[in-house]
C-alpha positions as CSV (number, residue, x, y, z in Angstrom):
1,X,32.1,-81.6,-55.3
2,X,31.8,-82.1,-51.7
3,X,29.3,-85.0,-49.9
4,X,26.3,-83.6,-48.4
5,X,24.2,-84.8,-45.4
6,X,23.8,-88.8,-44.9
7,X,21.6,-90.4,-42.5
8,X,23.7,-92.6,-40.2
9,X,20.5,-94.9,-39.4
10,X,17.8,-96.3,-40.9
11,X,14.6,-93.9,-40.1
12,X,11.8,-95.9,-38.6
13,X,8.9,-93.6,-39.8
14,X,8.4,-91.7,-43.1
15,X,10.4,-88.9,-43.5
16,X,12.3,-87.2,-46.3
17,X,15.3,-88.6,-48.0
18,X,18.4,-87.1,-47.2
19,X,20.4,-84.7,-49.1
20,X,22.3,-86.5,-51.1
21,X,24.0,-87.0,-54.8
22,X,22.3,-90.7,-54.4
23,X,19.4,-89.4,-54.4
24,X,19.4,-86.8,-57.6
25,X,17.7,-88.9,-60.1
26,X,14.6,-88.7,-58.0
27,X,15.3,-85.1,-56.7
28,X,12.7,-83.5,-59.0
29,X,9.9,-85.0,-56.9
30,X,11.2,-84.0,-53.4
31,X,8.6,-81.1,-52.8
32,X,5.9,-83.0,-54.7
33,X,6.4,-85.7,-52.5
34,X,6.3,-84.4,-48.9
35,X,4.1,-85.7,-46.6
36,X,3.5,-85.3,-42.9
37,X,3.5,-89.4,-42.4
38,X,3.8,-92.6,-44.6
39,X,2.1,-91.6,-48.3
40,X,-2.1,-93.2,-48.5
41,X,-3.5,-94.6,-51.5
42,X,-4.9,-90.7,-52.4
43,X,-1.2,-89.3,-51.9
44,X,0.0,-91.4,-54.6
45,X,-2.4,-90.7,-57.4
46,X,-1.6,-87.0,-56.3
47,X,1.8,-87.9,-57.0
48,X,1.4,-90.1,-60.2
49,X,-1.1,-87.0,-61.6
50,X,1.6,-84.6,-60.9
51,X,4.1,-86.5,-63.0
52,X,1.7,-86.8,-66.1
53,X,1.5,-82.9,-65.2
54,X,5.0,-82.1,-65.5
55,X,5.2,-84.5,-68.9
56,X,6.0,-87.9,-67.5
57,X,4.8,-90.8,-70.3
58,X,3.2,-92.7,-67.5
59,X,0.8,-95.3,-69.3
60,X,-2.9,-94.2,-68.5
61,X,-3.5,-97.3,-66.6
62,X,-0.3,-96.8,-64.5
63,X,-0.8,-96.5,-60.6
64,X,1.0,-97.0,-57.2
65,X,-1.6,-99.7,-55.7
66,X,-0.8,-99.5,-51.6
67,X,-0.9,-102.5,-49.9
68,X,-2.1,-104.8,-53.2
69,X,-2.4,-108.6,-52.8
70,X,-1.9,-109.8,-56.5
71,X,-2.4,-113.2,-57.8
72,X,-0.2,-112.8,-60.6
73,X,3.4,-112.6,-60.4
74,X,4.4,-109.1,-59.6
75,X,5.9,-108.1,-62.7
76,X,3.0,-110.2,-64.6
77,X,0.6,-108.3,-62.6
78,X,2.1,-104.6,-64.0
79,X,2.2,-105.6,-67.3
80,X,-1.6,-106.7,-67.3
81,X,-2.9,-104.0,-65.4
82,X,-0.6,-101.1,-65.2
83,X,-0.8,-101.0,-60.9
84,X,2.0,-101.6,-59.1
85,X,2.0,-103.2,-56.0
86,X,3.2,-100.9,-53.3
87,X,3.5,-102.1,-49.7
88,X,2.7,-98.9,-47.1
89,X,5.0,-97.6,-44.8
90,X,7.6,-99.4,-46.5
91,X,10.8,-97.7,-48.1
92,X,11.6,-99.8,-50.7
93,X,8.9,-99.6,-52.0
94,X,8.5,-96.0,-51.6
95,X,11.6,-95.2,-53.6
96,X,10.3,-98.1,-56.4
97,X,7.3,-95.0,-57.0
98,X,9.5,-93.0,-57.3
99,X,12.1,-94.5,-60.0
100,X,9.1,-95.0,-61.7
101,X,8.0,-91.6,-61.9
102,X,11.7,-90.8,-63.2
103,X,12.6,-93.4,-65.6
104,X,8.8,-94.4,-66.3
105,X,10.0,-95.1,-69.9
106,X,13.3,-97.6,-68.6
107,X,10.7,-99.4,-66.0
108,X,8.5,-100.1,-68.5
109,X,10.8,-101.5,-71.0
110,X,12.6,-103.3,-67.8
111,X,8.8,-105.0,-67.2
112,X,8.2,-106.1,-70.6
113,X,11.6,-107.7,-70.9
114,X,10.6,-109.6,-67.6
115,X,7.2,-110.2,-68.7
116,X,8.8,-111.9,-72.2
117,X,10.8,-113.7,-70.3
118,X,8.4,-115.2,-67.8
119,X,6.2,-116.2,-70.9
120,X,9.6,-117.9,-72.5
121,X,12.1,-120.0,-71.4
122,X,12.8,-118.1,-68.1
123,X,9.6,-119.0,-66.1
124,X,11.9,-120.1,-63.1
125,X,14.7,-117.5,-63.5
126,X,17.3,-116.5,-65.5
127,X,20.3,-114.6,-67.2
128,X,17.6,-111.9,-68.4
129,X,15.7,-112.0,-65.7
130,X,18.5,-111.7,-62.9
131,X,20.4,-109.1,-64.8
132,X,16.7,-106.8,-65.4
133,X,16.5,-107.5,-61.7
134,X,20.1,-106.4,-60.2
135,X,19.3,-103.3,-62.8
136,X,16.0,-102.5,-61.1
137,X,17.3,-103.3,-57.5
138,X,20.6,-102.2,-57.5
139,X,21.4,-100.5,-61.3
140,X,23.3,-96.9,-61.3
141,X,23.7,-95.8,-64.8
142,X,26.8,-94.8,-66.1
143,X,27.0,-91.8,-68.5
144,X,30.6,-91.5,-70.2
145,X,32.1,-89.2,-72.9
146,X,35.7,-90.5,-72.4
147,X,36.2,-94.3,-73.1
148,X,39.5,-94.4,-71.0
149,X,37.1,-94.3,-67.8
150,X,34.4,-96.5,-69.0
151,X,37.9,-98.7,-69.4
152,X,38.9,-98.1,-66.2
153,X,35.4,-99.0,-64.5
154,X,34.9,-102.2,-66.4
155,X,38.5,-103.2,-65.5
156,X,38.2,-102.3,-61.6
157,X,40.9,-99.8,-61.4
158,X,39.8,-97.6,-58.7
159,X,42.6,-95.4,-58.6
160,X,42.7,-94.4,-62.1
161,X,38.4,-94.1,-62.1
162,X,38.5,-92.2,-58.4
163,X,42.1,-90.7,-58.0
164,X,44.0,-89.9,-61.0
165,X,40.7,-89.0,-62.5
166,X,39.0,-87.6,-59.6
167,X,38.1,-84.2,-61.4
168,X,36.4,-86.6,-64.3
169,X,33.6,-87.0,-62.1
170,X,30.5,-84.7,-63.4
171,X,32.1,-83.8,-66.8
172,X,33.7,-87.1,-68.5
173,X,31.9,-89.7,-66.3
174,X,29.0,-89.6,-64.0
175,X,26.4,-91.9,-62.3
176,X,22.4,-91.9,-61.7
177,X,20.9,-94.5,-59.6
178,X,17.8,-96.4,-61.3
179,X,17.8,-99.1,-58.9
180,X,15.7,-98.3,-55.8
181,X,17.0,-101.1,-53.5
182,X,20.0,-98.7,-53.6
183,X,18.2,-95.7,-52.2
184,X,16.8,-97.0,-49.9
185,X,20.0,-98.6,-48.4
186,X,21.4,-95.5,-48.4
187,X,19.4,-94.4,-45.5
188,X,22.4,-96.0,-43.8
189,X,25.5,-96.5,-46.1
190,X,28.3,-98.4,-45.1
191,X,31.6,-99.5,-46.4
192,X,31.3,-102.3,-48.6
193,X,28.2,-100.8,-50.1
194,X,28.1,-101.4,-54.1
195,X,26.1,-100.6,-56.7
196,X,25.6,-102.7,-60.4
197,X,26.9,-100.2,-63.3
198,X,25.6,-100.2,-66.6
199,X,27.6,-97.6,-69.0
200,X,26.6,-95.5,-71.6
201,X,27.7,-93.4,-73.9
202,X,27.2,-89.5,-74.1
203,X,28.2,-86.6,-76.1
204,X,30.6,-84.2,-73.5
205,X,27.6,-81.8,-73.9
206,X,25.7,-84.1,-71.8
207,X,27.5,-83.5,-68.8
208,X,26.3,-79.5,-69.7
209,X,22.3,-80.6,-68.9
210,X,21.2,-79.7,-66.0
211,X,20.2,-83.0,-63.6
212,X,16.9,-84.0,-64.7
213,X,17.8,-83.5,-68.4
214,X,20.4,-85.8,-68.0
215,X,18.1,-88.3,-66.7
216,X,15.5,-87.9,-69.0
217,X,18.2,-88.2,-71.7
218,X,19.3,-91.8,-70.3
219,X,15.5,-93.0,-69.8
220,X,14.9,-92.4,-73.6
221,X,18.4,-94.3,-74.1
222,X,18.1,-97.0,-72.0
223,X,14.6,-97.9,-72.6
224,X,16.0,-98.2,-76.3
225,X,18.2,-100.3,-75.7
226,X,16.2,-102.3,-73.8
227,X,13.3,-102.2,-76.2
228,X,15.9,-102.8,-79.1
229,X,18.2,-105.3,-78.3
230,X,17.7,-108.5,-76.7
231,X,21.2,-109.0,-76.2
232,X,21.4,-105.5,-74.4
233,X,21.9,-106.3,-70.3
234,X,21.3,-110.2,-71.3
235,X,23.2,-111.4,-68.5
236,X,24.1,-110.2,-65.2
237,X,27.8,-109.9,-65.9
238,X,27.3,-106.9,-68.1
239,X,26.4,-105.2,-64.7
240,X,30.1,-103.7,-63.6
241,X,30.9,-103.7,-59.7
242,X,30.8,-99.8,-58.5
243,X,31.5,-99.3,-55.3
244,X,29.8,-96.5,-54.3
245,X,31.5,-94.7,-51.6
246,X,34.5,-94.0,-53.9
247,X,32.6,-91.6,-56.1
248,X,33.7,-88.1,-55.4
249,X,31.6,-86.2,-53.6
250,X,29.3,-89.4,-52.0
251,X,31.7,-89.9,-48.9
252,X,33.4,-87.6,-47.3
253,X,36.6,-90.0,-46.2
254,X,37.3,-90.4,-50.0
255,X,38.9,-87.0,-50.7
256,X,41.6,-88.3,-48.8
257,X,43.8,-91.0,-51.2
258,X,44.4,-93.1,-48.9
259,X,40.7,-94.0,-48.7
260,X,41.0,-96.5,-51.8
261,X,44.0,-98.0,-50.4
262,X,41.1,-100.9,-48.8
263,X,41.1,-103.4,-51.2
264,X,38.5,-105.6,-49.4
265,X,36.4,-102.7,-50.7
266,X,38.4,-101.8,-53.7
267,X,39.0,-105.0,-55.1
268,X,41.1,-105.2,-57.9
269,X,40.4,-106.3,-61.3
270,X,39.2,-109.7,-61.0
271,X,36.6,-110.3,-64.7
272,X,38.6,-110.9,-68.1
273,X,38.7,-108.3,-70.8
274,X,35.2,-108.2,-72.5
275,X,35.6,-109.2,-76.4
276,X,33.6,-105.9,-77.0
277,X,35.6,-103.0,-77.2
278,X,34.5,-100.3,-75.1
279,X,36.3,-97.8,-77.1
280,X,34.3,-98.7,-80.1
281,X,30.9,-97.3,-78.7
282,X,28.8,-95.0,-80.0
283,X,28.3,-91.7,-78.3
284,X,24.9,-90.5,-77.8
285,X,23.4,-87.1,-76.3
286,X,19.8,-88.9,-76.8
């Protein structure tokens, strides 16, 4: 799997997001979403009714609201209402449509966790609400059929995870970016770049989906979870350190081994063994 095209700077004015394996989870929506300039209030609910066209659960009430002044909370104000507030001409919030659009169901069980905790004992921050944040921001799911390299990511050894097991990458293990702070830094990736990995367990017939199968399959598991199990991402040290330039195929200086030899980048292991055996997971194709 070779890289494809990056941007080396940060555009100024709309354009399209570049070609890159970063950018897959929301690839589906790449035609749907061209414009000629920054997206108006009318090009979003085109975009949100194309969605619901192609079979997205987006909640009736659901829209992009640009430019939006709320007087509630932000995440307060999409769980009452179903709008989102979406700043214009702004890429962060751009890419924030459109996670939605892909994981609608993992957004909105990532909203009702922050909305329960807002209306608990987290009014002024967190465990849950930090760690539903750094998955919203920052978050790259982590599909895995083989528990060796789920291992091997929770423990920080980059050479087994990117090296040894370099052909792993796309059939044993594989990652899908949910958090849109992420995408839109990649408009001008860097070394030192990370993401915040959350694993999950697959069937190896997952890795035989095609890519917007495997991302529907991980919104209906995620959003589970989430829904499920309060103790699920309770804390933001359940988020693993991925550093995201080492994944094959997302920077071209990484097919050579010596790449991984910076360990200001690479650190090595530095979090004890969780008590919770990775090996002991359950595989699920969703």
């Amino acid at each position: 799997m070779q890289a494809r095209t990056t941007l080396a700077h940060l555009p100024t004015a709309f354009d399209a997001w570049p070609e890159h394996p970063l950018y897959d989870s929301i690839a589906r929506w790449r035609n749907a979403a061209a414009c000629q300039a920054w997206p108006q209030q009318a090009d979003f609910d085109r975009l949100i009714e194309h969605a619901r066209a192609c079979g997205q659960p987006l909640p009736p009430r659901q829209r992009f609201l640009r430019d939006a002044d709320p007087e509630l909370y932000y995440e307060m104000h999409i769980g009452s209402t179903g709008e989102v507030p979406t700043r214009g001409d702004n890429w962060h919030d751009w890419f924030n449509a459109l996670c939605w659009l892909s994981w609608p169901r993992s957004k909105l069980a990532m909203n009702a966790r922050q909305v329960a905790a807002i209306n608990g004992d987290e009014f002024r921050r967190g465990p849950r609400r930090d760690a539903g944040t750094l998955l919203d921001e920052s978050g790259v799911v982590v599909p895995y059929c083989d528990p060796a390299l789920a291992q091997a990511l929770h423990d920080m050894q980059w050479q087994t995870l990117f090296v040894e097991q370099r052909a792993a990458w796309g059939n044993r293990i594989g990652a899908h970016v949910i958090g849109h702070a992420l995408l839109e830094q990649g408009l001008a990736m860097h070394i030192g770049w990370c993401g915040k990995a959350l694993l999950l367990p697959v069937e190896e017939a997952f890795f035989r989906l095609d890519g917007a199968e495997q991302v529907d399959t991980l919104d209906h598991m995620l959003a589970a979870r989430l829904a499920g199990d309060d103790g699920f991402a309770a804390s933001p040290r359940e988020l693993l350190p991925l550093p995201l330039l080492g994944i094959p195929g997302w920077w071209d200086a990484n097919r050579d081994a010596a790449f991984y030899d910076n360990t200001a980048y690479f650190r090595p292991t530095r979090r004890a063994k969780s008590a919770t055996e990775i090996a002991s997971s359950s595989p699920i194709i969703g």
